[in-house]
N, C-alpha and C positions, 0 to 999 in steps of 0.2 A: 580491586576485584581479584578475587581467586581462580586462574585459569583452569586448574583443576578441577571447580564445581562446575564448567559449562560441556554442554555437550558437542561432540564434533559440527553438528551442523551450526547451533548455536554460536561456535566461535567461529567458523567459518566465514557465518554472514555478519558476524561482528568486524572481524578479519578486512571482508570486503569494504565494507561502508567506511572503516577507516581510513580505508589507503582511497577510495573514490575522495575524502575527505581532503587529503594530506592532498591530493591529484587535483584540488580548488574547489568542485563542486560536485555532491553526487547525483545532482539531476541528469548536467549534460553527462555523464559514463555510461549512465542507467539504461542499457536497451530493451527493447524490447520481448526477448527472447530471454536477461534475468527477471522482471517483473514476473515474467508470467510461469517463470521456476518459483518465484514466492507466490503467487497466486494459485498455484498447483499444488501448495504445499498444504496450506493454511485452508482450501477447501471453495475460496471464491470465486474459483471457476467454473463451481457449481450451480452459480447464481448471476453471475457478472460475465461480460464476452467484452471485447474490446470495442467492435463496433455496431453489436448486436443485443436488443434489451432480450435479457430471458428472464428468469423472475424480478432480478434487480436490473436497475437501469445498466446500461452499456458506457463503460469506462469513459468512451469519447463524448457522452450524452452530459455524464458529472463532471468532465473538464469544459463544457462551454456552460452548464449550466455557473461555474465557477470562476469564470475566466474574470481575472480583475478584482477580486476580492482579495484583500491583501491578506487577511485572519482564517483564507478559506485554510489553509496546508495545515495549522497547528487545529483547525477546528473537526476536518474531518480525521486526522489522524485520532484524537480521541473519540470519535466515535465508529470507526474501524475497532478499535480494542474495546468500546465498551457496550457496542451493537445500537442499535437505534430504531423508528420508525416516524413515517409522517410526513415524509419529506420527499419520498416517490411514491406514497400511496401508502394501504395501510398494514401490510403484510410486511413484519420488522425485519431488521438485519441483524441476526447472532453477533452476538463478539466473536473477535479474532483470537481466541483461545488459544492460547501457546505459545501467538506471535511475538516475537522480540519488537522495541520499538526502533530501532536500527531497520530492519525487514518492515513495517506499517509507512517507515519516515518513507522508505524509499520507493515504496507503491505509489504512495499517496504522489510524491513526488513526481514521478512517472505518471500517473494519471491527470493531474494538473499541467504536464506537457504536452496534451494532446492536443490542446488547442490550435 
């Protein structure tokens, strides 16, 4: 990878998740206060509240809806990037336009701890 073609925020959260990485795990580092700097970025707090449904369900609503499903983390991660609908009603969820997947691994991540 050419660090030259990314852009500051880009390496940034690249940056992060590596060293969260090297540090054994990036769920447990993950607080709550950076999720919600990537959810503020990327537009999903336009739609999604931690523990309140506003058009989409409530982040804590998708971690018990998923608690225990081993396949859940790699399966909502791609539909976080490629938007979806049907699964809390019938009003879709855009893609994560822009999102790195570094930034989606560690949402999603964070949201399946809410349990």
């Amino acid at each position: 990878m050419n660090v030259k073609t990314l852009g500051p925020s880009t390496l940034a959260s690249q940056l992060l998740v590596a060293s969260l990485l090297y540090a054994g795990t990036v769920n447990a580092a993950v607080t709550e206060a950076d999720a919600m700097k990537i959810t503020s970025q990327y537009g999903c707090q336009a739609c999604h509240a931690t523990s309140t449904k506003l058009v989409g369900p409530a982040f804590k609503d998708i971690a018990k809806k998923y608690a225990g499903d081993k396949t859940a983390e790699e399966r909502l991660q791609k539909k976080v990037k490629s938007g979806g609908s049907g699964v809390w009603g019938t009003l879709p969820m855009p893609p994560a336009v822009g999102a790195s997947d570094a930034d989606v691994a560690t949402v999603v991540h964070w949201i399946l701890s809410l349990t």
